[in-house]
C-alpha positions in Angstrom: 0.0 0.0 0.0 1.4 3.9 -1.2 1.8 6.4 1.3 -1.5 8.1 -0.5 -3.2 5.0 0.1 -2.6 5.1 3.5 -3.7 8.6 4.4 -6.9 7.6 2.4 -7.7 5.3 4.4 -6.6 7.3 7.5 -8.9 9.9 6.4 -11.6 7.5 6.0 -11.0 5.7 9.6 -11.0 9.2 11.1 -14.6 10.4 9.6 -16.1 7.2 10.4 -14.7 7.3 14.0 -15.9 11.1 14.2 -19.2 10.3 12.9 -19.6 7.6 15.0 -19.0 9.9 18.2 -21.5 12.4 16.5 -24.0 9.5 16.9 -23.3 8.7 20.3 -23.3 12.6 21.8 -26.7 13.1 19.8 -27.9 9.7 21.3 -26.5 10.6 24.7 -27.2 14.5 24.9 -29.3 15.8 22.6 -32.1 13.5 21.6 -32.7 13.1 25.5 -33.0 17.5 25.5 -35.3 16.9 22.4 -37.5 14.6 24.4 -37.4 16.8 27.0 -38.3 19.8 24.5 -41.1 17.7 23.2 -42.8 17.0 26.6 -42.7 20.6 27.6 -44.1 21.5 24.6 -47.2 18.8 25.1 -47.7 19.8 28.9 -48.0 23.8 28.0 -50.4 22.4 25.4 -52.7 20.4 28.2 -52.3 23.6 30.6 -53.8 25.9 27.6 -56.6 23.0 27.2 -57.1 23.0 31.1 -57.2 26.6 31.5 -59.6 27.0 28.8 -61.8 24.2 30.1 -61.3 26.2 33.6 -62.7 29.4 31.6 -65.6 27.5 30.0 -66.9 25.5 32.8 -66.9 29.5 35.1 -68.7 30.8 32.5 -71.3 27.8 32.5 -71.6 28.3 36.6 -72.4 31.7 35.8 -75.0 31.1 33.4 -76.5 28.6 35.8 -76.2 30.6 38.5 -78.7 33.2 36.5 -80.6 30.6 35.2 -81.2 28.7 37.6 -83.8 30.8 39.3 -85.9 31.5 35.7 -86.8 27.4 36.1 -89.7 26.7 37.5 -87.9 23.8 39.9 -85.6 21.5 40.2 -87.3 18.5 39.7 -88.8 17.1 36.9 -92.6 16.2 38.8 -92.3 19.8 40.7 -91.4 21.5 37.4 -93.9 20.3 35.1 -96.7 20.8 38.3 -95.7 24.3 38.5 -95.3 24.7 34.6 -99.1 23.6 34.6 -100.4 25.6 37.4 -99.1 28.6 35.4 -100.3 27.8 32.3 -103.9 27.6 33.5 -103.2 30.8 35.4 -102.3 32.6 31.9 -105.3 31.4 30.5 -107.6 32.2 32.9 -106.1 35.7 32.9 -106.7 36.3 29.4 -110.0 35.4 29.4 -110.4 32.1 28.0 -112.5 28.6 29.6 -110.3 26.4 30.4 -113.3 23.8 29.3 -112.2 25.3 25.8 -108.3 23.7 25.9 -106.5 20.5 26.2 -103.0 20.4 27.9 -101.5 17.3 27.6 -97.4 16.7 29.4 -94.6 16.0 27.2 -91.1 14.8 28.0 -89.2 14.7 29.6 -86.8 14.9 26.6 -83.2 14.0 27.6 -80.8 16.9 26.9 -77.5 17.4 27.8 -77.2 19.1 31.4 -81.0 19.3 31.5 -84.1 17.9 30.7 -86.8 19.2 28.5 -90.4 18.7 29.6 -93.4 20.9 28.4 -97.3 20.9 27.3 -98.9 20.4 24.5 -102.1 23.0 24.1 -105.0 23.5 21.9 -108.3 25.3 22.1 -109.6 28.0 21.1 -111.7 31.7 22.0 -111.9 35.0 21.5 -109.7 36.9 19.1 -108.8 39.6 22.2 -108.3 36.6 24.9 -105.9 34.7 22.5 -103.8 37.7 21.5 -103.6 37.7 25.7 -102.5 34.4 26.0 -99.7 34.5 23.3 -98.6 37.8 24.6 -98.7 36.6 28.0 -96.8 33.7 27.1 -94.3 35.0 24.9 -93.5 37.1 27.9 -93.0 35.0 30.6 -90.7 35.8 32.9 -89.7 31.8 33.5 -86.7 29.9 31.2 -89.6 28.6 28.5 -89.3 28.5 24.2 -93.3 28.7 22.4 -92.9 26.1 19.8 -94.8 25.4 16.6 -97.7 28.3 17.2 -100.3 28.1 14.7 -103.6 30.3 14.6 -106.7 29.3 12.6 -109.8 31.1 12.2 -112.9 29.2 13.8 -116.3 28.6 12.9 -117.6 31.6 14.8 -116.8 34.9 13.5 -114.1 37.2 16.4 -113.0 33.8 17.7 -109.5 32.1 16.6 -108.4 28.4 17.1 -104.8 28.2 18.6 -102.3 25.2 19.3 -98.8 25.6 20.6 -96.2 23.6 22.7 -95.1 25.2 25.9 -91.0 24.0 27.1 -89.1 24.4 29.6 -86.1 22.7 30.7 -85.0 20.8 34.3 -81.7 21.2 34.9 -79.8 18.1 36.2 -76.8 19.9 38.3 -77.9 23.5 39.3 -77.4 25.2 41.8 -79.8 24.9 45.0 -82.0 27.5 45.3 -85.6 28.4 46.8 -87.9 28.9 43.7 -90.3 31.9 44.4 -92.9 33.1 41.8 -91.5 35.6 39.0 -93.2 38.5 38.3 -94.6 38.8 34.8 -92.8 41.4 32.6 -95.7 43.7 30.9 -98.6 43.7 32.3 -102.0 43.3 30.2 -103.3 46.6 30.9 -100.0 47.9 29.8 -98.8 49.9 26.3 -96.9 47.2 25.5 -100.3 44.9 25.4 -102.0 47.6 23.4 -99.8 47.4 20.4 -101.6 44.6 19.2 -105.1 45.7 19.5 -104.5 46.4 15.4 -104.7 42.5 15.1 -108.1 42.8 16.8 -110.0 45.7 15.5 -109.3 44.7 11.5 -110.3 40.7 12.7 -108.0 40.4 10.4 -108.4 36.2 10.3 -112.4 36.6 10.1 -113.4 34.5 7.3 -114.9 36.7 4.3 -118.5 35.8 3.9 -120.7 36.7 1.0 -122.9 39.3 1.4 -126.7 37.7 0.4 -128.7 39.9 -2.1 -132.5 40.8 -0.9 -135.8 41.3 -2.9 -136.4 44.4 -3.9 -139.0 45.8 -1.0 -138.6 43.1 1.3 -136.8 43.9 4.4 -134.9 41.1 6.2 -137.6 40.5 8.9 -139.8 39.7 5.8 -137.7 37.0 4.5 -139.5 33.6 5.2 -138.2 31.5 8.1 -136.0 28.4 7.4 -138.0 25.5 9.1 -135.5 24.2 11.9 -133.4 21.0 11.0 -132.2 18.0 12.7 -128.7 18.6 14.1 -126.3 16.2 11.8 -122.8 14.8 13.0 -121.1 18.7 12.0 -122.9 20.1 14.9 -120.8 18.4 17.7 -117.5 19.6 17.9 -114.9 18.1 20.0 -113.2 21.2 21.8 -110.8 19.5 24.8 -109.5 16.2 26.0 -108.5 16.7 29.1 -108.3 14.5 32.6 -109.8 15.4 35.7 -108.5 13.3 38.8 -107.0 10.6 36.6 -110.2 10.0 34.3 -110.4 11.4 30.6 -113.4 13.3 29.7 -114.9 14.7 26.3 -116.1 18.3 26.1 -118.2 18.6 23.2 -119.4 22.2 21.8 -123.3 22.1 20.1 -122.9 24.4 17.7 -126.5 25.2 17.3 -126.8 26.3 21.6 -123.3 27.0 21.8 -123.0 25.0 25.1 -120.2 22.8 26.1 -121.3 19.2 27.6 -118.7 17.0 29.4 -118.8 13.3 28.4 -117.1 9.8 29.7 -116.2 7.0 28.5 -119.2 4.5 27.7 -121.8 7.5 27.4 -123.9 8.5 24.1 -123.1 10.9 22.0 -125.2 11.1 18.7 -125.7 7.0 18.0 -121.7 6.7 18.9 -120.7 5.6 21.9 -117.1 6.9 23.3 -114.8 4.2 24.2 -111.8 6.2 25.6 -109.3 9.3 24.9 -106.0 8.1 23.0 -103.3 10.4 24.3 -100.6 9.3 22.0 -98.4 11.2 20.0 -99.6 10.0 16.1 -99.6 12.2 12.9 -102.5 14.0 12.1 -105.2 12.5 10.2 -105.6 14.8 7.8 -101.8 16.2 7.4 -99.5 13.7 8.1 -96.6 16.6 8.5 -98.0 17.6 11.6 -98.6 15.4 15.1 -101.7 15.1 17.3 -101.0 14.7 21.0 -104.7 13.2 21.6 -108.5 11.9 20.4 -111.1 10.4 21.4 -112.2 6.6 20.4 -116.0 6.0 19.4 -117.8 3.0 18.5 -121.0 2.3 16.2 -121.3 -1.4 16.4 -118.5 -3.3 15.4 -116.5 -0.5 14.0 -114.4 2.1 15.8 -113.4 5.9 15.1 -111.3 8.7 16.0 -112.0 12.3 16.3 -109.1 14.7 17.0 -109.7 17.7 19.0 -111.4 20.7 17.4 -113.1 18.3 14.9 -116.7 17.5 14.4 -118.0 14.4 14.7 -118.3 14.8 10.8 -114.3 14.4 10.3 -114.2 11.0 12.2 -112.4 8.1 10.4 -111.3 4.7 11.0 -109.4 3.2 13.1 -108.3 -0.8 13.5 -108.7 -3.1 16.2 -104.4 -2.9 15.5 -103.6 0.9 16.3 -106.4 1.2 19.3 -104.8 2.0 22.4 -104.0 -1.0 24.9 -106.7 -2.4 26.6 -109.5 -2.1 24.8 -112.1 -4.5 23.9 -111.2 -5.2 20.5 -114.6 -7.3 19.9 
């Protein structure tokens, strides 16, 4: 081997002995620092998560801490007592029978942090006492959301059909406190209140009706008398559903007296007799897009019907031994 071979491979020796020591420093000092680096960085990135949870979670107590005393309780039984008891309250208030609505419990609905419970209502009255309700309601001072409101004009002219769900939520881990009743924001006598007796003086909802030409010199008290009919199935109008102490009853409206008669299961009404009240949640008979909360169950002979609530005995259709609520004589 030439001396220039021999520094060659001298040269070569050396940079794989200096790399080799580069391997073992990097190995022994800095990948160890790098690790280190790496975990420091990965703690002060959980602290940052932590601290914002900290900031989220005081922010939530805070809003509990108001919220909290807008609920109506703090259990689900007291809440949706209480919910009910001021319902009926509001609709006393604003004038309307209570014989005239149905409120029917929902939920409770499992959310997360609370739970959702809430009423189902339908009925209907004056144009003046349901502009009350809805402005009493949408007023509330309690933690509540008015969902699916719809308004309908009704048979009589001034009066409007209504149907709305009333929620409110439970909340699982509030804080303790002693509910006391709220004070309603704007009072009905208010100018608040007024601003929607518009709505009221144009009846703006009244159906338009025809006016009927008369004879030329005959005044209306001339006009020969109708001779009086036999009331058919459109005369009886199903206007609640409710429960009194556990047992359903059936308020039907004549239409020709205008009086409201209360009915049980297993009495007469018109040649059907009513079986029981079907408090299910099912879609609606005639649009299937919306849901019915309730109906009653007739029977002429072997064949049973439904009627939903502010329908005449007119709309009823079938129903089949199948979809009749449980425990009913299906014979």
């Amino acid at each position: 081997m030439s001396i220039r071979e021999k520094r060659i491979a001298w040269a070569v020796g050396i940079a794989g002995i200096g790399f080799l020591l580069f391997l073992v420093v990097r190995s022994v000092l800095v990948k160890p620092l790098q690790d280190v680096e790496r975990k420091i960085a990965g703690a002060k990135a959980k602290l940052d998560t932590i601290r914002s949870e900290k900031r989220a979670y005081e922010a939530s107590v805070a809003n509990l801490k108001k919220i909290a005393p807008l609920c109506f309780a703090d259990k689900v039984d007291q809440a949706s007592a209480r919910s009910g008891e001021i319902l009926t309250q509001i609709l006393i208030s604003s004038g309307l029978q209570e014989s005239d609505f149905t409120r029917l419990p929902s939920g409770p609905k499992k959310m997360r942090g609370a739970n959702e419970i809430g009423w189902s209502v339908q009925g209907e009255g004056k144009m003046a006492q349901v502009i009350n309700l809805i402005f009493q309601l949408q007023n509330s001072p309690y933690l509540h959301r008015i969902e699916g409101l719809t308004l309908s004009p009704a048979e009589v002219p001034g009066r409007l059909k209504v149907r709305f769900r009333f929620l409110t939520l439970v909340l699982e881990s509030g804080p303790v406190i002693e509910h006391k009743p709220l004070k309603a924001l704007y009072a009905l006598d208010g100018p608040e209140r007024k601003m929607y007796d518009l709505i009221i003086a144009r009846d703006i909802l009244r159906p338009y009706v025809k006016a009927t030409p008369q004879e030329p010199g005959r005044t209306p008290a001339q006009q020969p008398a109708a001779p009086p009919s036999k009331p058919g199935l459109d005369n009886y109008r199903i206007v609640s559903l409710s429960e009194w102490q556990g047992q359903p009853e059936v308020h039907v409206r004549d239409m020709a007296s205008q009086k409201i008669t209360r009915y049980k299961a297993g009495d007469e009404l018109a040649g059907h007799t009513i079986v029981t009240v079907d408090y299910r949640p099912m879609p609606m008979n005639k649009n299937s897009m919306l849901e019915s909360f309730s109906r009653v169950i007739v029977k002429i002979g072997s064949n049973f019907w439904a009627v939903e609530p502010g329908r005449t005995l007119a709309d009823k259709f079938p129903i089949t031994p199948e979809n009749l609520p449980p425990g009913i004589n299906k014979s």
